[in-house]
ZAZA-99236 format. One record per residue (C-alpha): residue in one letter; x, y, z. Coordinates in steps of 0.25 Angstrom, whole numbers, padded with zeros to 4 digits, always signed. Each point is the difference from the previous one (the first is absolute). Example, Ala and Ser with C-alpha at 12.3 -4.5 7.8 and 13.67 -1.06 7.14 Angstrom:
! residues 2
a+0049-0018+0031/s+0006+0014-0002/
! end
This chain:
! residues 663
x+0317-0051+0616/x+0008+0008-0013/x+0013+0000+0011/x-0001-0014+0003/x-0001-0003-0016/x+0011+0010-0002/x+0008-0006+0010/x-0001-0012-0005/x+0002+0002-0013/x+0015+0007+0005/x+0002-0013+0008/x-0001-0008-0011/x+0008+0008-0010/x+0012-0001+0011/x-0001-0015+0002/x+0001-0001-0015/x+0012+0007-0002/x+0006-0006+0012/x-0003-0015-0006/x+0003+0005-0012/x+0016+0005+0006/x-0001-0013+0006/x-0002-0008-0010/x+0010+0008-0009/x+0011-0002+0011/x-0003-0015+0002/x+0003-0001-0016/x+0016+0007+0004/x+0011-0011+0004/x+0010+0005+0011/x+0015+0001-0006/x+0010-0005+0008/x+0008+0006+0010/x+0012+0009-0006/x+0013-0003+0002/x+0011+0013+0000/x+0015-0004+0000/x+0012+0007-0006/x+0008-0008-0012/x+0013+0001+0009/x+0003+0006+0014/x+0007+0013-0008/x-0013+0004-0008/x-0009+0012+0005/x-0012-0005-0008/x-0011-0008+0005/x-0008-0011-0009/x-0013-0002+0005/x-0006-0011-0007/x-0013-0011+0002/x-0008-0008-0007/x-0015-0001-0006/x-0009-0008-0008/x-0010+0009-0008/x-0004+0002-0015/x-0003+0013+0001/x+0008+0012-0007/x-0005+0011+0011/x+0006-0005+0010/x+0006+0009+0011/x+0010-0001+0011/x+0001+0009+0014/x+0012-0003+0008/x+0002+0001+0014/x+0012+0001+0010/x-0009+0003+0013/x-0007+0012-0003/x+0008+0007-0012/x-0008-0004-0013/x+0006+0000-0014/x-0013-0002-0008/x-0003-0002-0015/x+0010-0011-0006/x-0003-0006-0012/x+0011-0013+0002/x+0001-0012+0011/x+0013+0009+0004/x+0005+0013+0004/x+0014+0006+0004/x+0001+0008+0010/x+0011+0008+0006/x+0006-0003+0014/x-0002+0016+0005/x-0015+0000-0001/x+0000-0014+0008/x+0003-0004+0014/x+0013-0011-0002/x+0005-0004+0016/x-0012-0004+0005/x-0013-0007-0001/x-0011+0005-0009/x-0013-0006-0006/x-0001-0001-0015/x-0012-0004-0007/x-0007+0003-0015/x-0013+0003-0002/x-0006-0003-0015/x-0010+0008-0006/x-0009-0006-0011/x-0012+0011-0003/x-0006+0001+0013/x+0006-0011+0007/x+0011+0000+0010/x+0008-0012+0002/x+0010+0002+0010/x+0010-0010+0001/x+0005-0007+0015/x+0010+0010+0008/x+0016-0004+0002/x+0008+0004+0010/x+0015+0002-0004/x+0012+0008+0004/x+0002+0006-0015/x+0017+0000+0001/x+0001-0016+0003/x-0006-0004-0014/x+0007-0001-0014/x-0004-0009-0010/x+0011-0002-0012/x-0004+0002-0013/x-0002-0012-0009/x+0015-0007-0006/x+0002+0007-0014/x+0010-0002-0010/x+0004-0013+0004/x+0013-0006-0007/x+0002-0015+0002/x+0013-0007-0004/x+0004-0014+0000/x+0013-0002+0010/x+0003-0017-0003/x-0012-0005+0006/x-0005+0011+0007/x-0009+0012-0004/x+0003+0015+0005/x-0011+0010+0000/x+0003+0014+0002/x-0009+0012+0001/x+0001+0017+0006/x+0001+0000+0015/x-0010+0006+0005/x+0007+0006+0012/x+0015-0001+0005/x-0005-0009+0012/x+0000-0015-0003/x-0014-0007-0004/x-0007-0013+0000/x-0004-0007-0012/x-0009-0010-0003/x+0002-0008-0016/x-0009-0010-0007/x+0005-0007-0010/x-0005-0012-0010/x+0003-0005-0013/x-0006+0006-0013/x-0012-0007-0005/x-0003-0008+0010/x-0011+0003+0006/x-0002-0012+0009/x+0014+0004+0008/x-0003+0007+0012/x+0009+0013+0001/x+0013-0002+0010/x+0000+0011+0011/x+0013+0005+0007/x+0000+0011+0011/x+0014+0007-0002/x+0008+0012+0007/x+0005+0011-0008/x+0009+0009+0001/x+0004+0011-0010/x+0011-0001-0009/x+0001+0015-0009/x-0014+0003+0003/x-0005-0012-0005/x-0005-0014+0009/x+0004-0012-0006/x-0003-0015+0003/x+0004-0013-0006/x-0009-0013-0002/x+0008-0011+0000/x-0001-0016-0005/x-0006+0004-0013/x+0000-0006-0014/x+0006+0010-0008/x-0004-0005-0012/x-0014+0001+0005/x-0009+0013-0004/x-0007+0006+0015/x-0010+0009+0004/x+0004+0009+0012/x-0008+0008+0008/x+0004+0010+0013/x-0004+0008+0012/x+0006+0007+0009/x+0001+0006+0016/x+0009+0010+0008/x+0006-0005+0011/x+0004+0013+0006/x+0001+0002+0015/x-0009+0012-0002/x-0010-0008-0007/x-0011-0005+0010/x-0009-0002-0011/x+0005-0008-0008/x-0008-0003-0014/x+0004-0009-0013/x+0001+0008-0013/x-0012-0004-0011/x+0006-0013-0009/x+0011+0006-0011/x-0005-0005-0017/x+0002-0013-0002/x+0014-0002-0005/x+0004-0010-0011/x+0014-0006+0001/x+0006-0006-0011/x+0010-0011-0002/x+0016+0003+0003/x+0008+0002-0013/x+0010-0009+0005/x+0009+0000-0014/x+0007+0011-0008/x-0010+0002-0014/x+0008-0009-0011/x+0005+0009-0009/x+0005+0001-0015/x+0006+0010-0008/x+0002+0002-0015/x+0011+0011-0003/x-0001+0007-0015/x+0010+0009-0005/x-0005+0013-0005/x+0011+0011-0004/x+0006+0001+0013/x-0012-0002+0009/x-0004-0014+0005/x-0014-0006+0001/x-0004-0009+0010/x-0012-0006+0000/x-0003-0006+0015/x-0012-0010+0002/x-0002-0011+0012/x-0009-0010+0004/x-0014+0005+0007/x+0002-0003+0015/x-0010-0012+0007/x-0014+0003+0000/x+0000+0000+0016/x+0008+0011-0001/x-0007+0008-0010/x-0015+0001+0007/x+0002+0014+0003/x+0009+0005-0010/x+0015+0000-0005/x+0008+0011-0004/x+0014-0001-0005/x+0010+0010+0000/x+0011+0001-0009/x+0014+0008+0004/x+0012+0002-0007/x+0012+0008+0002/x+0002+0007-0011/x-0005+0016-0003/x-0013+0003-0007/x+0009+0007-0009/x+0016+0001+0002/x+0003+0006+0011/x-0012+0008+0001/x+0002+0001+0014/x+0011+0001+0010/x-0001-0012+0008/x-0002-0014-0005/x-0013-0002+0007/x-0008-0013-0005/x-0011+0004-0009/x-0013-0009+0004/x-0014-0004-0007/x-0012-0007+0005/x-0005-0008-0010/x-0013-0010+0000/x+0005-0008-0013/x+0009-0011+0001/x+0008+0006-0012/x+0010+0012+0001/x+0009+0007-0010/x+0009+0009+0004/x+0014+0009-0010/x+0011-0001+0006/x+0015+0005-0005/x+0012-0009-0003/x+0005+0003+0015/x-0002-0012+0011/x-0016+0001+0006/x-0005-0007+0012/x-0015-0002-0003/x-0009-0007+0011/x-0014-0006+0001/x-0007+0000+0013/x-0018-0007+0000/x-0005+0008+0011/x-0013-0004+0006/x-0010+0005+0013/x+0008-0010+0009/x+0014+0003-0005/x+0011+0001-0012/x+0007-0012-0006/x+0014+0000+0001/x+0008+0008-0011/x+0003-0008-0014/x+0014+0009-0004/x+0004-0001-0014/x+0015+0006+0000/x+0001+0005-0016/x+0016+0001-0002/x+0006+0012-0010/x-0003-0005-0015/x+0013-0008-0002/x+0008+0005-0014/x+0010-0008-0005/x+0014+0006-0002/x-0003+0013+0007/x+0011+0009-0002/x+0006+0012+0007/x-0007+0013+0000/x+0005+0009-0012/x-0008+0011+0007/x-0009+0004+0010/x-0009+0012+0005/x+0007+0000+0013/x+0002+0015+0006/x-0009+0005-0014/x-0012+0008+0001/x-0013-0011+0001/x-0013+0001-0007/x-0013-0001+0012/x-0003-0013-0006/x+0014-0007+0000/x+0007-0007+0011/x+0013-0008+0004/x+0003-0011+0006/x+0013-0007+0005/x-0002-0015+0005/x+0014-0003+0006/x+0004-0015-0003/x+0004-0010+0009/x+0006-0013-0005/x-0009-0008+0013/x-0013+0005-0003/x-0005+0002-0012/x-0012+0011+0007/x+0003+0015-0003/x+0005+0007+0015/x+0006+0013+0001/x-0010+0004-0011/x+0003+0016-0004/x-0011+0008-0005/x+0001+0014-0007/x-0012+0006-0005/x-0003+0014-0009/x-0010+0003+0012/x+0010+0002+0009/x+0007+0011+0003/x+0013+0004-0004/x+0007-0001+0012/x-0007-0014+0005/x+0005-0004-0014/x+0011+0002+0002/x+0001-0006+0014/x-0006-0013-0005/x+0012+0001-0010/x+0010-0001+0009/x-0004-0014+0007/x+0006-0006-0014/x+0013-0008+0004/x+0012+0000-0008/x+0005-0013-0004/x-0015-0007+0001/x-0007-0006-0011/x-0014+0006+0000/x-0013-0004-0010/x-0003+0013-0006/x-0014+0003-0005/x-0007+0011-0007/x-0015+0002+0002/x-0009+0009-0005/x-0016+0001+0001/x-0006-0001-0015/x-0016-0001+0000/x-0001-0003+0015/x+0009-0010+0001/x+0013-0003+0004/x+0010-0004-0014/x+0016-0003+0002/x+0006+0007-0011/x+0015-0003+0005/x+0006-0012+0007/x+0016-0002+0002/x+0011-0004+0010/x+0007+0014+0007/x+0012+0003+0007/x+0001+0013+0005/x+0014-0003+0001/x+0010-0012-0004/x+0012-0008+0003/x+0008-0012+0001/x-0005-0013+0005/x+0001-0004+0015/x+0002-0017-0002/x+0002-0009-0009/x-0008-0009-0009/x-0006-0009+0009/x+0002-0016+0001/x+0010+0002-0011/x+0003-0015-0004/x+0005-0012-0009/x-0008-0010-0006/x+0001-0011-0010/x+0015-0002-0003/x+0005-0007-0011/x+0015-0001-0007/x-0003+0012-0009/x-0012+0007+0007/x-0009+0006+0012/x-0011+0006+0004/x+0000+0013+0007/x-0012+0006+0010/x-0005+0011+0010/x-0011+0008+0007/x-0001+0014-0001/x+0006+0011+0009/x-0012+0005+0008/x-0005+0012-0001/x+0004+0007+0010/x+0014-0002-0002/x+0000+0001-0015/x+0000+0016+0003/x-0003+0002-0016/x-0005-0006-0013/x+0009-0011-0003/x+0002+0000-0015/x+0007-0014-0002/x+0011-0011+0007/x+0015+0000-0003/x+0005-0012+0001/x+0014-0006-0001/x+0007-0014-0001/x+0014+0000+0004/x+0007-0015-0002/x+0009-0004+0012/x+0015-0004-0003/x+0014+0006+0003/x-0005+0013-0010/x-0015+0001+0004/x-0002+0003-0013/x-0014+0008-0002/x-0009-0007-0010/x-0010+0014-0002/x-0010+0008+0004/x-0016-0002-0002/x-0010+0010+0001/x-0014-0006+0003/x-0013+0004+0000/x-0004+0005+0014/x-0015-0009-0002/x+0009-0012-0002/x+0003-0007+0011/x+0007-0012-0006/x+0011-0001-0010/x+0007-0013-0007/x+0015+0000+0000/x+0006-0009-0012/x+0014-0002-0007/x+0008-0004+0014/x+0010-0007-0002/x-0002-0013+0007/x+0006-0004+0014/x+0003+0014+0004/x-0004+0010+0010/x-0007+0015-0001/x-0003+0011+0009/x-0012+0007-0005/x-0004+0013+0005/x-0015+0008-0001/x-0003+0015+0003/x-0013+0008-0002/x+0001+0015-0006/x-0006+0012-0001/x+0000+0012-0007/x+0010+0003+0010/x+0009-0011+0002/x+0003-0014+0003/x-0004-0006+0013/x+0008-0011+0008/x+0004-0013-0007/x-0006-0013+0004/x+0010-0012-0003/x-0001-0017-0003/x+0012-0011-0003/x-0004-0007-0011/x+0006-0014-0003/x-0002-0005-0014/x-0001-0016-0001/x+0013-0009-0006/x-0004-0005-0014/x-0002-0014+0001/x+0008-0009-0014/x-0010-0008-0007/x+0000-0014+0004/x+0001-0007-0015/x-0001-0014+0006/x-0013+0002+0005/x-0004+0008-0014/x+0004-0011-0008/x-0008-0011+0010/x-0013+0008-0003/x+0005+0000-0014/x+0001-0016+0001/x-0013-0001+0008/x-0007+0009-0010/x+0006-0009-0013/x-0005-0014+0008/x-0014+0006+0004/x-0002+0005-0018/x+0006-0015-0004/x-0008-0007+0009/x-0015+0008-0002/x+0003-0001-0014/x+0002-0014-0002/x-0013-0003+0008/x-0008+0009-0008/x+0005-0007-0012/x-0005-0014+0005/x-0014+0005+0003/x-0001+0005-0013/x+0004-0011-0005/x-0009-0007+0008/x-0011+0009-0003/x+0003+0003-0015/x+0010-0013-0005/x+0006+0003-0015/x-0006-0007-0012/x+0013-0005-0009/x+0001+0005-0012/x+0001-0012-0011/x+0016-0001-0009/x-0005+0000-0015/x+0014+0001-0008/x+0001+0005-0014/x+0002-0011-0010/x+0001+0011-0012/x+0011-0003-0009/x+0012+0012+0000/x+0016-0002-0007/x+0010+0004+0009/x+0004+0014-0001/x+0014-0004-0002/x+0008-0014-0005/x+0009+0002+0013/x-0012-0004+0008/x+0002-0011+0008/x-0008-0012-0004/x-0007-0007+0011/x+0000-0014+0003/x-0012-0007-0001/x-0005-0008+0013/x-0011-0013-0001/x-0005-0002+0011/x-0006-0014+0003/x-0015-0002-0002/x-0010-0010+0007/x-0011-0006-0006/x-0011-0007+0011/x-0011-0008-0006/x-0013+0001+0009/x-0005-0013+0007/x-0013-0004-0001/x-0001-0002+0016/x+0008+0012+0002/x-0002+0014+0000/x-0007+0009-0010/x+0013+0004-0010/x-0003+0016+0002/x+0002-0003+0016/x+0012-0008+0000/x+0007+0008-0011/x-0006+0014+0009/x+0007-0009+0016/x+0013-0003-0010/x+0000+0014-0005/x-0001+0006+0014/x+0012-0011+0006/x+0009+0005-0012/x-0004+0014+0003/x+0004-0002+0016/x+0012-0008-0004/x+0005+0012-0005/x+0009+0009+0004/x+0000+0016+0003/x+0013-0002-0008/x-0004-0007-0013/x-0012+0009+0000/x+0008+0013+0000/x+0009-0008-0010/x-0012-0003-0010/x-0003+0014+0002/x+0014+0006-0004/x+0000-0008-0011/x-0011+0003-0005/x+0000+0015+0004/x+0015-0001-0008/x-0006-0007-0014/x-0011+0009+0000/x+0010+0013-0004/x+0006-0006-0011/x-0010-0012-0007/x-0006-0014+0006/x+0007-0012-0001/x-0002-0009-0012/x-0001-0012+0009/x-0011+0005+0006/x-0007-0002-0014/x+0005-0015-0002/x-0003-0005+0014/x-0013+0004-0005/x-0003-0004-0011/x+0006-0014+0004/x-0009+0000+0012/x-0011+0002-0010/x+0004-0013-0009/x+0001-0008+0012/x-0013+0003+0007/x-0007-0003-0013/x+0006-0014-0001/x-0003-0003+0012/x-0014+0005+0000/x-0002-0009-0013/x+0008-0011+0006/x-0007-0001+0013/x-0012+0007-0002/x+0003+0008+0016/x+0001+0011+0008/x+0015+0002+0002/x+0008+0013+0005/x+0011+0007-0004/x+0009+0006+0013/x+0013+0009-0003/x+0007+0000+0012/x+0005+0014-0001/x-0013+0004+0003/x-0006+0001-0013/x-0014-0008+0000/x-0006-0005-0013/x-0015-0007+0003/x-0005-0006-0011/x-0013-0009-0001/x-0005-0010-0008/x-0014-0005-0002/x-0001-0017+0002/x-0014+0003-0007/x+0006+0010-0011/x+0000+0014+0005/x+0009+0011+0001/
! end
């Protein structure tokens, strides 16, 4: 009876622990079968990798290749190397997980190990916008050509479904490329790839995992807008750059811009003129730069591209009236921080070429081997740089020749112009450089009149900026022959020559002076005398009343002449009652008299009267008076009426008498 219990009691203890292995081994999931590939039919290393959906952190792996066991991994992957695995023929391949005391094997595969590579995922992909169509570019994987597979679709549009092309590559420089075209290149995408061998020795053939979602932007189509301000700073120049932020297409993953000029971080710091070149993020640059010529360019570069290149082409600083070097350091020991530069001038192109740099860096020899590439009878820009403060400074600017002479050619387009009887005008264009051969100082030019002596008027001497001259004093009708030469310091170069025909002086035409002359005096008589009437319209004259002197004077000498008195005949009209009022008819008879009158018998009263006035009135005037007065006053008391005295010489005597008794 106690070994039945106790048999029992053993019975049960193992049924526990096998329901309670059970039940634990129920709670582990199976991982999925394991895939082993080489990344390219060239590597010796295996990839095993699978696949398992667990939270737990103790997690083991055992993998299998038929009966060889490589136990106690910690990842969903191992690498394995091809000598401890069988590669050219079939083999079974599982994984076993371990989870405390559960096993969870996974489902067995049967693969020949050598026909399997799997690329990597796509890394470093560059994009870059060609017109309307996108090229992506990323490492080979392999030498052999390869397949992939692109999804592509507008940013921030999630309701777009992604585009999906299949496309062969092959490798260009160890890198695949493939192009999506029809694009809006204006348009910001998102890019996705995979990829696959496609090697004849590839059986199994497995896609790459997805590459990072790649963010294209916008092409930058234009050249960045740039402006430049220059400042002049003791021989160094500052130029401040800025340009216009690119479109916000183009900007989503970033913009850089970088900024290269020709010149030398310091002059002549280095043997070769290699462009100097700054990555910037800003918009805004300032970079020193000598008084030499500098080609400074902007370039916006983006994840898709660059723009292309805004060039700003700085000439030498122009200085007025440069003049011919007095010296130079030229075969003379040079300072590290000092440097030389020829720029040899060409009338066409105002761009330095043949540009000649010395620097106190160089050796000796290489000095003076640079030296020796300076042409005789060429006109070079000299400079003298030297590095103060970490930037360049032009302490020296001139014209040099290493060697001079005469002129080649003649002033150029040597003409006349503007002939008159006593005058002309003179012009020309310079001799180009290149056949100038030297400074020219100044222009000779002689006049020589043309008759049976040729008689040579002089000589002038003409500034060489001039490039026009006035030619006066000619005697009219004539011909000269004018000649022009350019000089040097060592002599006179070849004459250029022009006829010139001086102009007939023309005689005055006197009829046609004394016409205008005539016309001028009708146009004054005529505008005067119109003026006059409408003044006398607007403004007629008021006459000024005749009142002669009656005082009493004696002769100033007994040979005067005694005058002769005159009487003058008198009318005396009596007033009708059914008549006229007397004052009326006497005021119509006054002005009849009056119109009666001639100009003549007025100027006569006046010229007599003008004549009395000198010397004393007339005594006759007082008796005609005072008989007029005795004979109004009978006939006032005889008839008791108005009457009215006329004098006909236009003297006017009104007087009125009351019928009722008044004054």
């Amino acid at each position: 009876m106690e070994t039945f219990t106790l048999w029992c009691s053993l019975h049960g203890l193992v049924m526990f622990l096998l329901l309670t292995t059970i039940d634990e081994g129920s709670s582990c999931e199976a991982p999925s079968s394991p895939w082993c590939f080489r990344r390219n039919v060239d590597k010796s290393m295996y990839l095993c990798e699978w696949s398992m959906n667990t939270n737990e952190s103790n997690v083991t792996f055992d993998l299998y290749f038929n009966k060889t066991k490589i136990g106690n991994i910690k990842k969903n992957f191992h690498e394995v190397h091809e000598e401890v695995l069988i590669k050219n023929r079939s083999v079974d391949i599982w994984v076993e997980a371990r989870v405390g005391n559960s096993i969870c094997p996974s489902p067995k595969r049967s693969v020949v190990l050598a026909h399997i590579v799997k690329y990597e995922a796509p890394q470093n992909v560059s994009v870059t916008w060609l017109k309307t169509n996108l090229s992506l570019s990323w490492p080979a994987a392999e030498r052999n050509p390869a397949l992939a597979e692109v999804w592509y679709r507008r940013d921030r549009r999630p309701s777009e479904s992604w585009e999906k092309k299949l496309i062969n590559i092959n490798n260009k420089n160890y890198k695949y490329q493939v192009t999506a075209v029809n694009l809006l290149k204006d348009s910001v995408y998102q890019v996705q790839i995979r990829q696959q061998s496609t090697s004849p020795q590839v059986k199994t053939k497995l896609w790459s995992d997805w590459s990072p979602v790649v963010t294209v932007p916008a092409e930058l189509e234009h050249e960045p807008e740039v402006s430049v301000t220059t400042t002049l700073l003791n021989g160094t120049r500052m130029m401040i750059l800025t340009w216009k932020p690119v479109p916000t297409a183009a900007s989503v993953t970033g913009v850089t811009y970088s900024v290269s000029d020709s010149s030398q971080e310091c002059p002549c710091k280095r043997r070769k003129r290699r462009k100097r070149r700054t990555d910037i993020e800003t918009n805004k640059y300032t970079v020193y730069v000598s008084y030499s010529a500098v080609n400074i360019s902007v370039i916006a570069k983006n994840a898709a591209g660059r723009s292309p290149p805004a060039v700003i082409e700085e000439p030498a600083v122009p200085v007025a009236d440069l003049k011919l070097c007095d010296k130079t350091l030229l075969g003379k020991k040079l300072i590290r921080t000092t440097c030389l530069q020829w720029y040899e001038l060409q009338e066409a192109d105002p761009r330095p070429k043949n540009v000649i740099n010395v620097s106190g860096r160089m050796k000796k020899q290489e000095r003076k081997l640079r030296s020796k590439n300076i042409k005789n009878y060429t006109r070079y820009l000299y400079f003298e740089h030297r590095c103060v403060a970490g930037k360049p400074q032009t302490v020296n600017m001139c014209l040099f020749y290493q060697k001079q002479g005469v002129p080649l050619s003649t002033p150029l387009d040597f003409t006349v112009f503007s002939e008159t009887h006593n005058s002309a005008h003179l012009s020309w264009k310079p001799i180009p450089y290149e056949d100038q051969r030297g400074f020219i100082t100044h222009y000779n030019l002689c006049i020589t009149k043309i008759d049976t002596q040729h008689e040579l008027i002089g000589c002038y001497n003409i500034s060489s900026s001039l490039l026009k001259y006035r030619l006066e004093n000619l005697t009219p009708g004539s011909k000269y022959n004018t000649t022009l030469a350019a000089l040097t310091q060592i002599g006179e170069g070849p004459r250029a020559s022009v006829i010139i025909n001086t102009q007939p002086e023309k005689p005055v035409n006197v009829w046609l002076s004394l016409g205008l002359l005539f016309v001028f005096f009708v146009l004054s008589t005529t505008c005067t005398i119109i003026l006059k009437r409408i003044q006398n319209k607007l403004f007629p004259p008021v006459p000024t009343p005749v009142i002669p002197d009656f005082t009493l004077c004696q002769p100033e000498s007994p040979d005067m002449m005694e005058r002769k008195e005159e009487v003058h005949e008198l009318t005396l009209h009596h007033i009708l009652p059914a008549e006229k009022t007397v004052t009326e008819k006497s005021s119509e008879e006054v002005g009849e008299e009056w119109d009666d009158r001639t100009d003549e018998d007025v100027e006569d009263g006046r010229s007599d009267s003008e004549g009395s006035s000198d010397e004393c009135p007339d005594f006759t005037v007082q008796a005609l008076w005072s008989s007029r007065k005795g004979e109004v006053t009978e006939i006032e008391q005889a008839d008791n009426e108005l009457e009215l005295l006329i004098y006909r010489n236009g003297l006017v005597f009104d007087v009125k008498t009351d019928l009722d008794g008044g004054n």
